[in-house]
C-alpha positions, 0 to 999 in steps of 0.5 A: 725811603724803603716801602714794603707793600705786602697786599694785593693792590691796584697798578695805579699804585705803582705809578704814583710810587714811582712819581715821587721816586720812593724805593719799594718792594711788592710781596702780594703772596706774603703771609704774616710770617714773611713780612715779619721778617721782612719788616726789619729792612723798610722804612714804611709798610702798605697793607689791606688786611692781610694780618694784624699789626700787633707788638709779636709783629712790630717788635723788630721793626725798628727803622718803621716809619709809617704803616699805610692801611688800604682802606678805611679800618684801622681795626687790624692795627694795634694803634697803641702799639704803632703811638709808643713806637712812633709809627705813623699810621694813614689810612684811605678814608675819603678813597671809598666813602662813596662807593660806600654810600652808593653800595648803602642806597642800592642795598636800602633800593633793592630791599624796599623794592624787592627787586632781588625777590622779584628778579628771582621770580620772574627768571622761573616765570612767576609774574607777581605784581601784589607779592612785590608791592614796595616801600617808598623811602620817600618821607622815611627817617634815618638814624646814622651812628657814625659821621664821618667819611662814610656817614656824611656821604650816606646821608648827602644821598639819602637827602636827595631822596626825601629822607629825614636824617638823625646823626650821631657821633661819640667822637664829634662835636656839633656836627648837624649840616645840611644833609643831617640833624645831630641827634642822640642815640635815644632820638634815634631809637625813637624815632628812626624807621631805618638805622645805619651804621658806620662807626669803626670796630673799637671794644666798645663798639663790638657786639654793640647791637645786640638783642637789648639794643634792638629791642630798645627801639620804639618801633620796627625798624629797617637796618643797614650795616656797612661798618664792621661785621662784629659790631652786630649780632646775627642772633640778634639781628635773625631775633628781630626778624622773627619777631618783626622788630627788625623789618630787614636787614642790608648787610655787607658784612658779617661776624664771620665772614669766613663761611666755611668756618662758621660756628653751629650757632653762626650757622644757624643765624646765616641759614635763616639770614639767606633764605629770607626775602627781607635781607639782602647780603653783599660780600664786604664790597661796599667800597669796592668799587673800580672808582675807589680802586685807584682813589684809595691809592690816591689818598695813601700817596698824598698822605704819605707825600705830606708826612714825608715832605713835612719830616724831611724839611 
């Protein structure tokens, strides 16, 4: 089996590959036209987000087998497409969901508590105890859209803390557990002080939260998106700001996350968002952790292990 890995990826990869006696060949540099050409030649293809797989890219792939996806997403993938070819496609779901939480709890923390602010100030020596007054999240409610890896390891944690947790998935069914209470997304807009989000990138969900989603919720509320940036509107989110509906806002992720090519209007919204003392922005690094790193290898070689083992028998 020829693999054609077209990423930049963790050493660690290298070893697992070489354990289970796989042929592969490592072209981080390669850009979407070379690993069309590429593709023709190989059995199965390990990939980030270099580009995306669409028919233009699949159609001369004929001996592809599988594609393996490093990292959660599956939104670079033409998951039709890769069904009618009869392409496996795995992704390393469970590699990052805590780092995930993790990154979700520290953004939630340092927004609350004003450290980022306060850091900031007392590095130019302002000592203000009464401007950096925080919020417990203690006692607070949470509403999760989204309960799968990602979800259930945020809300594991944000029990740990006190928090009462409202869950809900289009995709599942009877999903409440220990950590969570499944709810809908009316109960959450109800009664949710804080909203988190962890769903994929599909049609439906892009631009999903919008200014009549958020305007929808009955009170302010605080808001976590650690997903897709094209799920949330920045608008909408610099609206809700504004007008106080939208408390703060902990986002890893953006609509364009390519800054120096934003819109007027995308611009616009990212002048407000870092300048204001109730947000905290990270760059796409909520499951980027060094733990994560090799684990995410470790999930795509056992998936990959378990497909091969079972096509082969």
């Amino acid at each position: 089996m020829k693999i054609l890995i077209a990423d930049s990826m963790h050493p660690s990869l290298f070893n697992m590959l070489d354990e289970q006696g796989w042929d592969y060949s490592y072209h981080p540099k390669f850009i979407r036209d070379d690993i069309k050409r590429a593709l023709p030649e190989y059995e199965g293809l390990i990939i980030r987000s270099k580009t995306y797989l669409d028919h233009e890219l699949l159609s001369g792939a004929e001996k592809l087998k599988f594609i393996a996806r490093a990292g959660a997403g599956l939104d670079l993938i033409d998951l039709d497409e890769a069904k009618e070819r009869g392409i496996e496609v795995f992704h390393a779901g469970t590699g990052n969901r805590d780092a995930v939480a993790e990154h979700a709890l520290g953004m939630l923390l340092s927004l609350f508590n004003n450290i980022l602010k306060a850091d900031r100030e007392v590095r130019k020596g302002i000592w203000d105890r009464e401007g950096n007054r925080g919020v417990e999240l203690m006692g607070k409610t949470v509403g999760i859209i989204g309960y799968g890896n990602n979800g259930t390891a945020t809300a594991k944690r944000l029990s740990g803390f006190g928090c009462r947790v409202l869950v809900y998935d289009k995709y599942r069914d009877n999903y409440g557990d220990a950590f969570a209470e499944e709810a809908s997304v009316e109960q959450i807009m109800s009664e949710a002080d804080i909203l988190s989000l962890h769903i994929p990138l599909t049609k439906e969900s892009r631009n999903w939260i919008n200014r009549d989603f958020i305007e929808r919720f009955s009170r302010p509320f605080f808001l976590l998106n650690l997903s897709r940036g094209e799920i949330v509107e920045l608008d909408a989110v610099v609206n809700g700001l504004r007008s106080g509906k939208v408390r703060g806002a902990c986002l890893d992720v953006l609509e364009n996350e390519k800054l120096d090519k934003l819109t007027a209007a995308q611009q616009e919204s990212f002048d407000y968002l870092r300048t204001s003392d109730n947000v905290v922005l990270t760059p796409h690094i909520g499951g980027w952790t060094h733990e994560s790193y090799v684990r995410i290898n470790e999930v795509l070689v056992k998936q990959i292990k378990d497909w091969y083992t079972f096509v082969s028998a």
